[in-house]
C-alpha positions as CSV (number, residue, x, y, z in Angstrom):
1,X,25.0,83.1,-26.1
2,X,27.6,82.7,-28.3
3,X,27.6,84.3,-31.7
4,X,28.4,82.9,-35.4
5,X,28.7,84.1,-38.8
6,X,25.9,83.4,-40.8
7,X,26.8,81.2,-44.2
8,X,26.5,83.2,-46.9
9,X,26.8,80.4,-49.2
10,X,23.4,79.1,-48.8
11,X,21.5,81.1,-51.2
12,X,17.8,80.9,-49.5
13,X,19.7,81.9,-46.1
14,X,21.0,85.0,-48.0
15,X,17.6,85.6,-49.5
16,X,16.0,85.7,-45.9
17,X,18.5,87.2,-44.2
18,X,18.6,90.0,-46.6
19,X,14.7,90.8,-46.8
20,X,15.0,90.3,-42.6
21,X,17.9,92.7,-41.7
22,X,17.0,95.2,-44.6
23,X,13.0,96.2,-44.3
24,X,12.0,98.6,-41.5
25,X,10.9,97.4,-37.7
26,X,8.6,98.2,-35.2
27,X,8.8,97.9,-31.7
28,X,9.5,94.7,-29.7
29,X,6.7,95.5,-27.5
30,X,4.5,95.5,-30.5
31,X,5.3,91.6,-31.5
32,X,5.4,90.7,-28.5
33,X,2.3,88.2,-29.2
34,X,5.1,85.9,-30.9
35,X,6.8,85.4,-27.7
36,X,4.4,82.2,-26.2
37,X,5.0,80.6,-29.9
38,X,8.5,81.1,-30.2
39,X,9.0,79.7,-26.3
40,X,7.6,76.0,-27.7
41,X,9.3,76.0,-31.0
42,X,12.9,76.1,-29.8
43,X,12.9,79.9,-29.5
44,X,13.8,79.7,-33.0
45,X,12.1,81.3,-36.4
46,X,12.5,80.1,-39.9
47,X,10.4,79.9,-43.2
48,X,10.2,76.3,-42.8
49,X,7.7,77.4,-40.0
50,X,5.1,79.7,-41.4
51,X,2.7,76.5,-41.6
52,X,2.7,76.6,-38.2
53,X,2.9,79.7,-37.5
54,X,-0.7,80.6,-39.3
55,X,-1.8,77.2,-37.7
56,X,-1.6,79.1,-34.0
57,X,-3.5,81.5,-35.1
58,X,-0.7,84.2,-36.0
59,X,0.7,85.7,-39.5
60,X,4.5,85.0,-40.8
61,X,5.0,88.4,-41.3
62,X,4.8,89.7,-38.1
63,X,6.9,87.2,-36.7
64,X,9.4,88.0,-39.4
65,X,9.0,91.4,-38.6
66,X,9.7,90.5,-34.6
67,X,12.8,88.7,-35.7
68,X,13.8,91.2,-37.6
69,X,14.0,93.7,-34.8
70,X,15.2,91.1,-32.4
71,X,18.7,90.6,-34.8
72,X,19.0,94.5,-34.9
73,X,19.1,94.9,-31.0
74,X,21.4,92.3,-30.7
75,X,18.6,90.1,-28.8
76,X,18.7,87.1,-31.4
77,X,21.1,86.3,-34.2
78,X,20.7,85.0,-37.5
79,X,21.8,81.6,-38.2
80,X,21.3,79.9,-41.9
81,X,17.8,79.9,-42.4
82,X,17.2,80.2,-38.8
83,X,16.7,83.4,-36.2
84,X,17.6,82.2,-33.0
85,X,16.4,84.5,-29.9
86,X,18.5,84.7,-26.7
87,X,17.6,83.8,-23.2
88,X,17.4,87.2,-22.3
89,X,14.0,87.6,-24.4
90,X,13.0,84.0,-25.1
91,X,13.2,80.8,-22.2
92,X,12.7,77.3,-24.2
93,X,10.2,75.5,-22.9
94,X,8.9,72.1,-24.1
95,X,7.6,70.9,-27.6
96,X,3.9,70.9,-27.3
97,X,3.8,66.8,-28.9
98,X,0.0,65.3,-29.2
99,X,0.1,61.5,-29.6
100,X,-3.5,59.9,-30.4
101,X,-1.8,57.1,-28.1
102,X,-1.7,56.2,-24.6
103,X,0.5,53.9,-22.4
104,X,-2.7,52.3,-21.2
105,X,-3.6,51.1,-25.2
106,X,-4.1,47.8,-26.3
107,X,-1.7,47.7,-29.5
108,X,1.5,48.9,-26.6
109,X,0.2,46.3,-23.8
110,X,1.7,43.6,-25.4
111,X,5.5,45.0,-25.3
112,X,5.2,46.9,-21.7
113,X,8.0,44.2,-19.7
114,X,8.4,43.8,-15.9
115,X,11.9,43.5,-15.1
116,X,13.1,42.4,-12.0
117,X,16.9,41.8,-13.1
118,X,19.1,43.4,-10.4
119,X,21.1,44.6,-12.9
120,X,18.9,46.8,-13.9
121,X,16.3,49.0,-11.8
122,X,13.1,47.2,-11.0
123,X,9.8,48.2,-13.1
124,X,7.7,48.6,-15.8
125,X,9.9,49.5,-19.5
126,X,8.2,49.9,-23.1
127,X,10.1,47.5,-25.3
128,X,10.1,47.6,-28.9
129,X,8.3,50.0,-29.3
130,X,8.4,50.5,-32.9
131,X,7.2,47.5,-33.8
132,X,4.1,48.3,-32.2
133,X,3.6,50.8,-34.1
134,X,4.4,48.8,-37.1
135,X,1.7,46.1,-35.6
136,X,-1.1,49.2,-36.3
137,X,-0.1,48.6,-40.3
138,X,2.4,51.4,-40.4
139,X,5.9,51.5,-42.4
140,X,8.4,51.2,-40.7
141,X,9.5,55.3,-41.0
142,X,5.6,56.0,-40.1
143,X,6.0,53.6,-37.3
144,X,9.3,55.0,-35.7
145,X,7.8,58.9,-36.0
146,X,4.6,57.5,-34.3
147,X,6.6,55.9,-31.2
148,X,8.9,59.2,-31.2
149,X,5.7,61.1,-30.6
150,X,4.1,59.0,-28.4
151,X,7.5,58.8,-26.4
152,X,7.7,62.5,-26.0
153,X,3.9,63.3,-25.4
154,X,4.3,60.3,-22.5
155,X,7.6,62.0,-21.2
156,X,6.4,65.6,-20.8
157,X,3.1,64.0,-19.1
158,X,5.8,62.8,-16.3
159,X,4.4,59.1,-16.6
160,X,7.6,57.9,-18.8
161,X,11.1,58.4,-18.1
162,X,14.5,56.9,-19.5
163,X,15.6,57.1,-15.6
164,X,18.4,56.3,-13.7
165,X,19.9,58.1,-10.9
166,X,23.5,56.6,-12.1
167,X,25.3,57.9,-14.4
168,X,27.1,53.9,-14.5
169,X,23.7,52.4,-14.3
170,X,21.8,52.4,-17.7
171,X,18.4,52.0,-17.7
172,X,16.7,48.7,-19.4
173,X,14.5,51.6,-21.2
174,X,11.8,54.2,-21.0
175,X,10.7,53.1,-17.7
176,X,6.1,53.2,-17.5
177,X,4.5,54.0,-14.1
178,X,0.9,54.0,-15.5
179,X,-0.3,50.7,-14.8
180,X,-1.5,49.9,-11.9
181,X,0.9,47.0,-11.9
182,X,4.0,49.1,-12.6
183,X,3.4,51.9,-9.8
184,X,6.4,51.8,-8.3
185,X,5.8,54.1,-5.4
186,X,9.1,56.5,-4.8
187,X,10.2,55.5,-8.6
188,X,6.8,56.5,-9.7
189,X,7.5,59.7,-8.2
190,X,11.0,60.5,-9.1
191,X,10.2,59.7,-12.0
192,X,7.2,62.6,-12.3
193,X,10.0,64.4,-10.4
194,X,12.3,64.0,-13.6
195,X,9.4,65.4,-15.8
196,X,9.4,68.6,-13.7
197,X,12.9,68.7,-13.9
198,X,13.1,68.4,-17.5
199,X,10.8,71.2,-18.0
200,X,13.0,73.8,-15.6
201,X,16.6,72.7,-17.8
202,X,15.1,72.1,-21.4
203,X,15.9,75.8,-21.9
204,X,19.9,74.7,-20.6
205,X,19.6,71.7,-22.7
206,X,18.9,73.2,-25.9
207,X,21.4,76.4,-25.8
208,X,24.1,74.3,-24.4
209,X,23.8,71.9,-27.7
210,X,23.1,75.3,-29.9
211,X,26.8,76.8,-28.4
212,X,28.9,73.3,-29.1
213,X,27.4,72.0,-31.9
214,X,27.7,72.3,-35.7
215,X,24.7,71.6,-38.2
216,X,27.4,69.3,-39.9
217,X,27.0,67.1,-37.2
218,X,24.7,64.3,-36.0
219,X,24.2,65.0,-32.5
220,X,22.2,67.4,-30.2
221,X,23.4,67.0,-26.9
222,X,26.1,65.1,-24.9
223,X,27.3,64.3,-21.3
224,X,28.3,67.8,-20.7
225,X,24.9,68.8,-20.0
226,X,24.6,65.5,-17.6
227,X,27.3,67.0,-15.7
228,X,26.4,70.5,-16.0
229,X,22.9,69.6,-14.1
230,X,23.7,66.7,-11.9
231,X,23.4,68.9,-8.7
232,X,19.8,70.1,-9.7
233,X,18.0,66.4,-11.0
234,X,18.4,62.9,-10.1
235,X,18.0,61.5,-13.4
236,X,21.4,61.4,-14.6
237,X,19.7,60.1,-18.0
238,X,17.5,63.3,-18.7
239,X,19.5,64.2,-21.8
240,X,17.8,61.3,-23.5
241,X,14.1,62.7,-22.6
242,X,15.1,65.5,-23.7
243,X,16.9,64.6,-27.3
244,X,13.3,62.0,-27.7
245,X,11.6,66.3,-27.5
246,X,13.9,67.4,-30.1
247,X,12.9,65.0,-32.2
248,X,9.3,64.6,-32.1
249,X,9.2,68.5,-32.5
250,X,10.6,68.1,-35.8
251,X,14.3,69.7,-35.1
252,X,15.8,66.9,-36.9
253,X,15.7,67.0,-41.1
254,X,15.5,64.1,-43.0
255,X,14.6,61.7,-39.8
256,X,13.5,58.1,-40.8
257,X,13.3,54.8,-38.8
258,X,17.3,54.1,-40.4
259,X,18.3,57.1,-40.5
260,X,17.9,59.8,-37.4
261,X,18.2,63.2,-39.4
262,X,20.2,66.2,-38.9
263,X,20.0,68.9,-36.3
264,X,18.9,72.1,-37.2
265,X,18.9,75.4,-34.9
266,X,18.3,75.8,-32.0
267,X,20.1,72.7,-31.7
268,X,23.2,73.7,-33.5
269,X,24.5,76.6,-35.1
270,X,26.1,77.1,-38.9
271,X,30.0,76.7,-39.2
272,X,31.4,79.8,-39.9
């Protein structure tokens, strides 16, 4: 992984980088409880996490205290706010998102379109799928981080994909094989393919964005990763299930139906 210099003109990041590099630390071995939270939460630790963190069932402070040590070995660095854990110690796996929707619902029935356009690949695709979360009474911000949810929850259950085995060829959109009338037989199942695939590169996806990308930027991944994984999924689109993950697990600040937020680590890292 590559390393930066922390910014040392952000006054909070100073603040927790000081009280993280300067009290004592145990033993890895002795945190290592943190490890199966850190694994869905971008490998990443920061303040802005301690809700969630006591919400699994585990304190702040010891993770803190893992992070600590972690930055001292050299086994994750400190980035802004952030503590970002390398591969050697941490492998990013996906989000765990929970929608209260499925494909199968009434209010989404209504915007699921067959398309049988040959310029396009034959099925099932969700359409508009904000305003059907706007139809439930939402605004239009509550409506777009409902659909991102329910995009992501759908994609990591391998029964959504925004799939296309051609780079050249993009896909009408996130393609459905849950009703009966959209089972598309070897689609159906490259498409669960593509969620397995997802799940073995998400860890690729996410430090390949971390290495090239600045915090000042809006973007979390690019083509390079398409090309980087080509020889090892056949959804040359994946990138795009996996940026819909990043943003339903909240690694984007400030997202809002006009507006899609900034990265954060692990997606990026702090200019020097």
């Amino acid at each position: 992984m590559m390393r930066f210099a922390t910014r040392v003109s952000m006054g909070v990041s100073v603040c927790f980088g000081a009280v993280l590099i300067g009290a004592a630390s145990p033993a890895l071995s002795d945190t290592s409880v943190y490890t199966g939270f850190l694994e869905t939460h971008g490998c990443t630790y920061g303040p802005k996490l301690d809700a969630k963190v006591r919400a699994a069932g585990l304190t702040p402070e010891g993770l803190a205290s893992h992070a600590r040590t972690a930055v001292q070995v050299g086994t994750a660095e400190l980035n802004g706010d952030w503590v970002v854990f390398d591969a050697s110690v941490c492998t990013i796996k996906l989000p765990e998102i929970i929608s209260p929707y499925e494909i199968t619902d009434d209010v989404l029935s209504p915007y699921i379109k067959r398309v049988s356009d040959p310029a396009y690949e034959a099925g099932c695709y969700l359409t508009d799928w904000q305003q059907a979360f706007e139809a439930t009474g939402l605004d239009a911000d509550a409506a777009f981080a409902e659909g991102i949810g329910f995009l992501a929850a759908e994609i990591t259950a391998g029964r959504m994909s925004f799939y296309s085995d051609d780079p050249l060829r993009t896909p009408f959109g996130f393609q459905t094989i849950v009703p009966e009338a959209c089972d598309q037989g070897a689609r159906a199942e490259a498409i669960k393919a593509s969620s397995g695939d997802l799940a073995q590169l998400f860890d690729t996806y996410v430090r390949m964005s971390y290495a090239a990308n600045t915090c000042d930027e809006d973007r979390s991944g690019d083509m390079a990763f398409a090309e980087t994984v080509k020889d090892r999924t056949d959804n040359a689109w994946l990138f795009l299930d996996a940026k819909i993950l990043t943003m339903a697990a909240g690694w984007h600040e400030g997202m809002t139906a006009q507006d899609k937020g900034m990265p954060r680590p692990p997606l990026c890292h702090m200019a020097p």
